[in-house]
N, C-alpha and C positions, 0 to 999 in steps of 0.2 A: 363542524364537529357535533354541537347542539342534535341538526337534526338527524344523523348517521345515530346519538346514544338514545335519542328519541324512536328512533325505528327499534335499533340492537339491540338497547341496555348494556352493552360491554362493560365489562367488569376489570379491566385492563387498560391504562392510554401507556402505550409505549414510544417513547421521544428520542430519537435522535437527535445529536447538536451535530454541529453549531447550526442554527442558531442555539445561545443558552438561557433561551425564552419560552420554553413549552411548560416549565412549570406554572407558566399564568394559567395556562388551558388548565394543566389535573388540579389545581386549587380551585377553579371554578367547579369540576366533578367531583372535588373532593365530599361534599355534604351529601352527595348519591351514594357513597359507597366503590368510588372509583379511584382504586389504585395505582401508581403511579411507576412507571421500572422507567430510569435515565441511562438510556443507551448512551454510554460514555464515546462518539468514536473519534473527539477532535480534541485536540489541546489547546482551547478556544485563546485564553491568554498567550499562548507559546506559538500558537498558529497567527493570530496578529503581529506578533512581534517581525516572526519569521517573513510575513510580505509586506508591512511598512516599515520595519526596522526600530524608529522610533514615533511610535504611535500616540504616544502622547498619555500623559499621568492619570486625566482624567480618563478616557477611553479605555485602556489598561485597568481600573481600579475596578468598572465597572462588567467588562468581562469576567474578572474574578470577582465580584461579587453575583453575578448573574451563577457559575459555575459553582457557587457556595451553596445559592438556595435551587438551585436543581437539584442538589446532594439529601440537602436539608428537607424537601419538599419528598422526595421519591420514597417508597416502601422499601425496594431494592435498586442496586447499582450494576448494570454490566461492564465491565472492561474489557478492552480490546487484546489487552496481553496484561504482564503481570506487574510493570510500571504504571499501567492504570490506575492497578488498582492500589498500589501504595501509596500513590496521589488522589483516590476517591478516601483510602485511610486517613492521610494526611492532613492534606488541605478539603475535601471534605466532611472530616470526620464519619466516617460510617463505620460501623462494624465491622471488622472482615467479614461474620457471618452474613452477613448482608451487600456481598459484592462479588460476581461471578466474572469468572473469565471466561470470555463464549467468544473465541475466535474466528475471524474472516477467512476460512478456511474455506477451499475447493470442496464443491459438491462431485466426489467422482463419479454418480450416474450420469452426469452434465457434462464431465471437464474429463478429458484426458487423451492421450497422445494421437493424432490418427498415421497413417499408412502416409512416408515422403513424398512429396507429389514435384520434387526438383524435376526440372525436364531436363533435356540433355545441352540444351546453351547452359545450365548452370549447376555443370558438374563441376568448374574450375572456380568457383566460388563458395566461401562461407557465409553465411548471414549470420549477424549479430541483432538482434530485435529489444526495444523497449517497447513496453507496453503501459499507457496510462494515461491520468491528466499531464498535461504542460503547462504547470503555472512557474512564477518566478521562484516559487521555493522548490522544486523537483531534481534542480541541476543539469536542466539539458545543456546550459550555457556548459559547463563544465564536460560532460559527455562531447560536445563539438569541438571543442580542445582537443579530448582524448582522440579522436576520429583524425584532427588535424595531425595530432604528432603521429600516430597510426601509418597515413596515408604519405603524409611528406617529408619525415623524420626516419621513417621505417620502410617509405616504399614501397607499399603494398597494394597492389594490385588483386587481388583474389578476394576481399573481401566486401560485403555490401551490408550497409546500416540502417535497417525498416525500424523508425520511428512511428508508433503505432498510439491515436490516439488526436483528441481534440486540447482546446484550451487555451487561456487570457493570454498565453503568451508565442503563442503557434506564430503567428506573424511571424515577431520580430525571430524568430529561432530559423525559419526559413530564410531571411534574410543575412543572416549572421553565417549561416551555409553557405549562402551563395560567395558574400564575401571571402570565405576563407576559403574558396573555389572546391567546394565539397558536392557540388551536385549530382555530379558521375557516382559517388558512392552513399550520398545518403537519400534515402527517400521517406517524405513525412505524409503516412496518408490520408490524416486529418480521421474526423470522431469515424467509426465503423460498427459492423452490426457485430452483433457476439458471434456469429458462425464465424465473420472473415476474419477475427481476433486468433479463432481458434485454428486457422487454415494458415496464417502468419506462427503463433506457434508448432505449428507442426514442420512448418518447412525449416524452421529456423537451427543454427545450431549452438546458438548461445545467448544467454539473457543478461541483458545488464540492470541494475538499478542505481542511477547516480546521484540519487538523496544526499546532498553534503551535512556534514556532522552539524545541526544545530539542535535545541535542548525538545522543539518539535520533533525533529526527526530521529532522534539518539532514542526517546522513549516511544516511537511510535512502531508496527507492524506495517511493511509495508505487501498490498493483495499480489503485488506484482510479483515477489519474491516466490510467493507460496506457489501462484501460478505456475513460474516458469519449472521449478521443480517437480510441481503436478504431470508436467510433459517432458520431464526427464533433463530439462537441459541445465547445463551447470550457466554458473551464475558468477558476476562480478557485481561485486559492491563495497560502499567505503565500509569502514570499520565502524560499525552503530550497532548500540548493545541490544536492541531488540532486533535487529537487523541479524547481528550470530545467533541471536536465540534461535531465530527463524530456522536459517539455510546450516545452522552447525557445518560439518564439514563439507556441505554440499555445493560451497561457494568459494571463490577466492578473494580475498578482503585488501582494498588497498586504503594506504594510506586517507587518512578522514582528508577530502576538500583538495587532494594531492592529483589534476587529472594527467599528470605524467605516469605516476603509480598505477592508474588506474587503466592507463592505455598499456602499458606493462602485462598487466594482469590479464588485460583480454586477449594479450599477445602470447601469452604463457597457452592459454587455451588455444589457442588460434593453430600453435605448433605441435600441440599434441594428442591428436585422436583419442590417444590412452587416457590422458588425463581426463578428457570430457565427458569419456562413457563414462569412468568412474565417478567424477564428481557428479554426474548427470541419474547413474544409476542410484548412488545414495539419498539424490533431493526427492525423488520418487518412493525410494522407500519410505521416509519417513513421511512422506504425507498418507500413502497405506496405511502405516502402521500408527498413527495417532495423530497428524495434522490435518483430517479431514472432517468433512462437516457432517458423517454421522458418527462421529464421535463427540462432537463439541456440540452435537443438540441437546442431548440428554441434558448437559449444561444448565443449558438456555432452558429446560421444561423447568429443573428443579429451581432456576430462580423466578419462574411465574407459580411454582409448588408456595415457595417461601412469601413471596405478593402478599398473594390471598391469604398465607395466615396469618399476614402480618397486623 
């Protein structure tokens, strides 16, 4: 970093957590004249809790203290949605005037629907796709439930489940497939490049996101939501209040942590074309119309405007 402000002089360090340790970095810039913006994008305390459960008092105190003085340290605050930033208000005291919501929003020159490329063996099928990391907190365990009751409860034949995406817990989730004799219809095709991301959403006809309700995920934005939306296709997910911010009625919401509801939901879509174009046409407009990333840069300019005269 030293010798990158050495060549530049950048007059900006912009940090993302977690880690919620980059404010050592801008207090060392801080006597150049280098301003500080704490790209909020993790619920560092909330995100521990969420993959060891009980982490322990000490380790715990210290993540929220790390997440204090990044607050305390920064000129301004980005949030990732609007629960951010009543927790960058909150717990770290900032200004409102000094805390911007700059959204994980599709770039539509980048991102958006292409031309069906199903061939003709898989005209008698639907594809259901996630897309994203697979850690212990995401809820594939719960999603493979749903797929079970789907497939052996319901019967169903006609449907296929592309689990898109790498992560700590890909193994054992492969595994758990197999056991619950899913392989015929689920297929995981580990990390891939952003084209074949955007070639599995286009062929797909529905998105799910299976985030279970915890105090991480209830306040978080998830990219995958916006995405699927971006490509028209309607969505299933539990009930998480930045979750409806997201997908408003573009989505259908099952019960929090409930993957019976949740196979329900995607069974709801499953039986009704009408339904999907619909809910599929509304997630698309509203990323048109305000959920995208040239609307939320302007954002993002006026709080590097506000930095500098801070």
């Amino acid at each position: 970093m030293l010798r990158v402000f050495g060549r530049t002089r950048f007059r900006i360090l912009q940090g993302c957590n977690p880690p919620d340790t980059i404010f050592l970095l801008a207090l060392l810039l801080r006597p150049f004249g280098v301003r500080f913006i704490f790209d909020h994008h993790d619920l560092t305390p909330e995100l521990l809790e969420a993959k060891f459960k009980t982490p322990g008092r000490l380790f715990s105190a210290l993540t929220r203290l790390a997440e204090r003085l990044s607050f305390r340290v920064a000129s301004v605050s980005i949030a990732t949605n609007e629960s951010f930033k009543e927790i960058a208000i909150s717990r770290g005291d900032k200004p409102p005037d000094r805390v911007f919501v700059v959204r994980n929003c599709p770039d539509l020159t980048r991102l958006g629907p292409l031309p069906n490329r199903k061939g003709p063996g898989s005209q008698n099928h639907l594809q259901v796709v996630y897309v994203g990391f697979m850690a212990s907190q995401d809820g594939l365990d719960l999603l493979l439930s749903s797929i079970e009751h789907i497939v052996k409860h319901e019967r169903r034949q006609d449907t296929k489940f592309m689990l898109v995406g790498g992560g700590t817990a890909l193994a054992e989730l492969r595994s758990i497939a197999s056991e619950k004799g899913l392989d015929c219809f689920v297929t995981f095709t580990g990390h891939v490049s952003h084209d074949d991301v955007i070639k599995y959403l286009s062929d797909a006809d529905i998105g799910v996101a299976p985030d279970p309700k915890t105090s991480m995920n209830d306040n978080s934005t998830m990219i995958k939501i916006l995405e699927y939306m971006a490509f028209g296709l309607p969505t299933v997910l539990f009930d998480l209040k930045e979750g409806r911010r997201s997908a408003g009625p573009a989505a259908l919401y099952a019960r929090p942590n409930d993957p019976i509801d949740f196979a329900n939901q995607i069974t709801r879509l499953l039986d009704s074309p009408e339904l999907r174009e619909k809910l599929g046409k509304c997630g698309r407009e509203r990323i048109e119309e305000s959920l995208n990333w040239e609307t939320e840069k302007t954002v993002l300019l006026e709080a590097y405007r506000t930095a500098l005269r801070a």
